[in-house]
C-alpha positions, 0 to 999 in steps of 0.5 A: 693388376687384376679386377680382384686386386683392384675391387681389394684396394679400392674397398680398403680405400673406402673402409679407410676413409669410412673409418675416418669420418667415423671418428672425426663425427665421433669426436665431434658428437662427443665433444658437444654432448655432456657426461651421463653417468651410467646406471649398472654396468659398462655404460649402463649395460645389463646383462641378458640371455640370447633368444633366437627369435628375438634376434631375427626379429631384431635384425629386421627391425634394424635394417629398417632403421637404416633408412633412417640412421644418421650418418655415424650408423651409416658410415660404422656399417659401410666401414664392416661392410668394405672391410668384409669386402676387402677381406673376401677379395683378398681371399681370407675369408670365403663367401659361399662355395 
């Protein structure tokens, strides 16, 4: 077994379990909270054009607010983040060159 089928099964292991606590806080959120009932759209959402600038901005005010996520944010992002691991480890999906 090499490093990279080691890196693959651990970052499987992680998303597993990442994947987990996400749904156990999920329910458990869930369970406490009451009913809203949306004002238009899927859960209230509107509709809006994309705007590059507005995205860029966005994302950097995202990755600040991660220091500041609770842990359903923090566990949702680790879970993607050891998934892209897995499947860069795996080879489905090339990373750079």
């Amino acid at each position: 077994m090499t490093n990279v089928d080691i890196l693959f099964w651990v970052s499987i292991g992680l998303m597993v379990l990442s994947f987990l606590l996400l749904g156990h806080l999920i329910i458990a959120t869930t369970r406490r909270s009451s009913p809203t009932t949306p004002t238009s759209g899927i859960g209230g959402a509107q509709p809006q054009a994309l705007d590059v600038a507005t995205l860029v901005k966005d994302m950097g005010e995202l990755a600040a607010s991660f220091s500041k996520a609770g842990p359903v944010g923090t566990i949702a992002t680790l879970c993607v983040f050891f998934t892209l691991v897995a499947l860069a480890a795996s080879g489905v999906v090339k990373i750079g060159v």
